[in-house]
N, C-alpha and C positions, 0 to 999 in steps of 0.2 A: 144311703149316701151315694149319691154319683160317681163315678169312676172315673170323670174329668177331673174329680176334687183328689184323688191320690195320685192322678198325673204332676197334679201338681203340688206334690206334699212341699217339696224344696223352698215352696217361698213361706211355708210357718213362720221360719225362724225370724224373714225379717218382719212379718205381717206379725207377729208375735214379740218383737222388738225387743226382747227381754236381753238383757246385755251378759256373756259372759266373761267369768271371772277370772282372774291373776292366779286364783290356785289351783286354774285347771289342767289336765293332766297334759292337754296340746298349749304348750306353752305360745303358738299364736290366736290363741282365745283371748275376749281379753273384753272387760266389763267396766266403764268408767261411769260417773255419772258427775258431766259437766258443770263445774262449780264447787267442787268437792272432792273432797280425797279419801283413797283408803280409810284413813282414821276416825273418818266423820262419817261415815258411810258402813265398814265391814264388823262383822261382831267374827273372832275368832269363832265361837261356838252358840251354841241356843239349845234349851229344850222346850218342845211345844207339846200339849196334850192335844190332840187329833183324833177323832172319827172319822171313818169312810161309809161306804155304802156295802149292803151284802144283799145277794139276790135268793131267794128260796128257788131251789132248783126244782118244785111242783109246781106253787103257784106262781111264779116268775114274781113276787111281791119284792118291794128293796126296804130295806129294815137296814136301823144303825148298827155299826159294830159296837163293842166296848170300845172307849178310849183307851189310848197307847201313849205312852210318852217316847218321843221322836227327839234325840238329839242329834241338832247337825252342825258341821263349820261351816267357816267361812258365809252367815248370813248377812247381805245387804240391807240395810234397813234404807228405803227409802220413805222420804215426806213428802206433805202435799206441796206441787209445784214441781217435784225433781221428776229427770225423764232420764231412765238407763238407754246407755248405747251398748249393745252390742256388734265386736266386730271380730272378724275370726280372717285366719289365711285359709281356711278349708271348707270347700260350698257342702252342703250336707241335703239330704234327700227330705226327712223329718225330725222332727223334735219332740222327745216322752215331754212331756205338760202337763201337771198334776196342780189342782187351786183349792187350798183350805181358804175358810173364814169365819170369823169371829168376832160378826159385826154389834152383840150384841156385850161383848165385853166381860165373858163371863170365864176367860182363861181356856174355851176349850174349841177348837179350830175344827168346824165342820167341814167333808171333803164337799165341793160343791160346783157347777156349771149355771152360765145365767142365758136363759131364752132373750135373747135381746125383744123379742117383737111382743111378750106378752110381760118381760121385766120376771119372771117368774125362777126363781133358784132352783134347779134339777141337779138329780144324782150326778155322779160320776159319769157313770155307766151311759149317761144316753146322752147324743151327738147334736149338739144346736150347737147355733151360730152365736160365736163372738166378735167382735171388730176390734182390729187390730193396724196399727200402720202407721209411716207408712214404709216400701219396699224401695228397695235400692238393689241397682246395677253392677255385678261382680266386675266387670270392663269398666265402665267408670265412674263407677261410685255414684253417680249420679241419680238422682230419684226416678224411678219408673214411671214412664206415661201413659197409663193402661185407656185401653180405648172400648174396654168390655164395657157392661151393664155395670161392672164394680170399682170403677176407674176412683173414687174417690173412696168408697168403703169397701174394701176387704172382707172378707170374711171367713171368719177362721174356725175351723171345726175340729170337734175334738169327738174321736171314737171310742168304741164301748173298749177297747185296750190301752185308751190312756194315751194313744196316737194323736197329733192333731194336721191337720189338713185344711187345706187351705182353698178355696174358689176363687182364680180370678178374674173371673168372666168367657172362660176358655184360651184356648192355643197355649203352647209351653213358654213356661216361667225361666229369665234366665238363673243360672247358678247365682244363688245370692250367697254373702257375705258379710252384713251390713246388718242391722235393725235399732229399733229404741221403741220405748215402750213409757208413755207418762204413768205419773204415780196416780195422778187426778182424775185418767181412766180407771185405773184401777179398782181406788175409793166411789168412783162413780157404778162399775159395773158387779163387782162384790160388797162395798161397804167397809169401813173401819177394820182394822186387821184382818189385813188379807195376806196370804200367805200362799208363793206362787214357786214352785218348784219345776224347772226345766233340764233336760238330759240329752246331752247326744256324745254315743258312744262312751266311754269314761270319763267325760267331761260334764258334771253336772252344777247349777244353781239356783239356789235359795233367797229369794227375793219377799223381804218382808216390808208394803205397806201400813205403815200405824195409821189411826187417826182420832179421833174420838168417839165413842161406843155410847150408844142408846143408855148404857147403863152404866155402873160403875166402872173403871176398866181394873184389869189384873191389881191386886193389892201391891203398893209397893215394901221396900224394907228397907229399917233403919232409919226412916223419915225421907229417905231421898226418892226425888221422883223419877230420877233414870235408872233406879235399881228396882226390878220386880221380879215377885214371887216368878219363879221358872226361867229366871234369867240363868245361866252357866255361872256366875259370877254373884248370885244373890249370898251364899251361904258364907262363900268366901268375904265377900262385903261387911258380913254382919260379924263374923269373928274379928275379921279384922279389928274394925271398929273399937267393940267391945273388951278386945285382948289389948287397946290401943297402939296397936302396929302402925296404925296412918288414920286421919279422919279425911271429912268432904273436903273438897272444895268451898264449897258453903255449906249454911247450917241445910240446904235442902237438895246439894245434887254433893255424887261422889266422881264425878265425869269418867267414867268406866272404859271409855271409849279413848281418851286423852292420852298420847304418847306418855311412857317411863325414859326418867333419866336415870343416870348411872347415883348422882346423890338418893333420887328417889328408891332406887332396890333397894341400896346397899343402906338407908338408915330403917326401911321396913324390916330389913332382915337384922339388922343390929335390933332393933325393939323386941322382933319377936325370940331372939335370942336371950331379954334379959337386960338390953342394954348397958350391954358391961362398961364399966368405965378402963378406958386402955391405962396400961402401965408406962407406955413410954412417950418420946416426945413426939411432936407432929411433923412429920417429913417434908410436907407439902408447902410447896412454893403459892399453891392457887387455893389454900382455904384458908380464911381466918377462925381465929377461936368462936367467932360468932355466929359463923355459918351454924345451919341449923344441922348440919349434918356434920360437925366436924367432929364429932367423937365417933361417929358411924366410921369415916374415912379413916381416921387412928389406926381401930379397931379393927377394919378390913385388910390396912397395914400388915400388924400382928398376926392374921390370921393365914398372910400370902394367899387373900384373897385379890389384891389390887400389890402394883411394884411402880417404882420412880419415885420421880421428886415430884409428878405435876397430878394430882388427883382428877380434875378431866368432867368434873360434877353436873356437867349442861350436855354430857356425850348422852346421844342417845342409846339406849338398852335392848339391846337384838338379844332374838332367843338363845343363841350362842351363851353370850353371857349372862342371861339368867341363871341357866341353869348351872353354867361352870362359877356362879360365885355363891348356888346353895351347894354345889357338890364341893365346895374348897370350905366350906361353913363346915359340912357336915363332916370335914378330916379328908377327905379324896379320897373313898373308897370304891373298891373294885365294882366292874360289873362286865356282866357277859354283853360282848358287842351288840350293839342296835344294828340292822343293815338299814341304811338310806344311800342313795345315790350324790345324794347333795354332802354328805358329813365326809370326807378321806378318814383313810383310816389312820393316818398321823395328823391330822389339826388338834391339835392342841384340845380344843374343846370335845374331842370323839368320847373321852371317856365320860365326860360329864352328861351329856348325851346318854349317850347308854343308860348311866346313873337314872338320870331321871324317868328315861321310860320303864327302867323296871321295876322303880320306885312308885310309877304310877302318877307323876307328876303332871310329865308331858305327854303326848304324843305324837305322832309326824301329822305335818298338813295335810300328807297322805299316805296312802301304802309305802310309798317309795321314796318322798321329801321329809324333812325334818325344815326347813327354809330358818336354817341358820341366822339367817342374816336380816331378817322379818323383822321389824320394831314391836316390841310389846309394849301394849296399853295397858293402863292402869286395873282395867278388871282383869286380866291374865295374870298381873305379878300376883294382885293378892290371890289369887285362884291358886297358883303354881303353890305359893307358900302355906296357903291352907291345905292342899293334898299333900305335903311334904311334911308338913310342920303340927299338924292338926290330930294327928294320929293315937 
């Protein structure tokens, strides 16, 4: 590889266009994807079975490793047609770039590079060219008008360290800022489940293309089709279900993905308790006997889990109070402090916190966040309640 090409590592990121995320650790990172929100887009967690490449240090030959199962947060699922932006406050030199896939539908995510000129899938380990684009100007935002040999295609290399590098046609690159990356390249240049992991500095993300696979794809669970085998939430799904804590949506999706209200915790957690039926009368101003959740709301009464006259059943359910209404279910017991940055150590919710990560419930979004204030979706509650409740 040319040594033009790592003068100008700095423009990977937007020739790589790949957007970062909200949970990343420079809180001016920041990964949207236009027409969509969080909710319909990020999966708290995922596990993927993955192979890489290994080289025999004789014969220099590349042989597969054994598969690994690889769980990560915060994965973006994008479709075909969706384009991630990324945009950042901080220009950066390169980007770690690592690409599994799984085009063949068989659950297991090979590490892999594609030769654009001959179409041909290569290891890891060796350096062709990808196209990527397009770049954008740290001063004005504006799109780059490159007047090289690569003014319209980019090209983006990736080295035997997992580096990638960028040609663009020569002279220095300005400090970029800016990128996006479509989903329909992606599917075009790996194939159905692609699985696209980027890094700079302690800031990394997990970008997962679906699409349809040669072959059957991942089985799903429980008849629903947005729940599959090695989802973070399949297990949890299927107790749920079965223990009838909560069904689908319909008889064939469980929308996993779909914001939690405060009636939806709080009657999952009444079910999985037993359902008790409350002894006393109904406090609340804002539920009738009919609601479907008003013996849940009762119940959470009695248990000073919930206080007032106004029960509140369409509020949305932040990780805060998940856990502070299994840790007031389960009696409010002690626990040695969690350290996070984001929790004070007098909010109300610190001890529950605690509870749950040493319970094994939860964890922080990262080393040092617990993101209190985070909306949890539908596959998180039943997840949190199956590591708590499951035991």
């Amino acid at each position: 590889m040319s040594k033009k090409f790592l003068s100008l590592a700095l423009a990977l990121v937007m020739c790589l266009g790949l957007t970062v995320p909200a949970f990343a650790v420079a809180s001016d990172w920041k990964l949207e994807v236009p027409g969509k929100t969080d909710a319909e887009v990020l999966l708290d967690e995922r596990t993927f079975t993955v192979r890489d490449w290994d080289r025999d240090p004789n014969s220099g030959d590349m042989t597969r490793t054994d598969s690994r199962q690889w769980t990560v947060e915060n994965v973006y699922v994008l479709s075909k047609g969706d384009t991630a932006v990324i945009t950042s406050g901080e220009p950066f030199m390169h980007l770690g770039f690592s690409v599994w896939s799984d085009p063949d539908g068989d659950g297991v995510y090979d590490s892999r590079l594609m030769d654009v000129s001959s179409g041909e899938i290569l290891p890891a380990n060796v350096a062709e060219p990808v196209r990527f684009g397009p770049i954008y100007s740290e001063e004005t935002g504006e799109e780059i008008d490159w007047s090289g040999p690569y003014a319209n295609d980019l090209n983006l290399y990736f080295s035997s360290d997992g580096e990638a590098w960028v040609d663009a046609g020569g002279g220095m690159v300005p400090e970029i800022t800016r990128g996006q990356v479509s989903a329909d390249y992606l599917l075009e240049a790996f194939g159905p489940n692609t699985l696209v992991r980027i890094e700079w500095k302690d800031w990394r993300c997990v970008i997962l293309v679906e699409g349809n696979a040669t072959q059957p794809t991942v089985p799903t669970v429980g008849g629903f089709t947005d729940v599959k085998t090695g989802d973070f939430f399949a297990e949890p799904v299927k107790w749920a279900v079965e223990k009838g804590i909560t069904e689908g949506t319909s008889e064939t999706t469980f929308s996993p993905a779909a914001d939690c209200y405060t009636a939806q915790i709080l009657s999952f957690l009444w079910r999985a308790n037993g359902s008790p039926k409350p002894t006393g009368s109904n406090p609340f101003t804002d539920v009738k006997s009919s609601d479907f959740y008003a013996d849940a709301a009762i119940w959470a009464y009695e248990k000073g889990m919930v206080s007032g006259t106004t029960f509140g059943g369409n509020t949305l359910c932040t990780r805060s109070m998940a856990v502070m209404y299994m840790w007031k279910a389960a009696g409010s017991p002690s626990a040695k402090a969690a350290s996070f940055a984001d929790v004070p150590a007098g909010a109300d919710y610190a001890q529950a916190v605690a509870w749950a990560v040493e319970q094994e419930i939860t964890s922080g979004t990262s080393a040092t966040t617990f993101s209190p204030d985070d909306i949890c979706t539908r596959g998180q509650i039943v997840s949190f309640l199956y590591r708590g409740l499951a035991k």
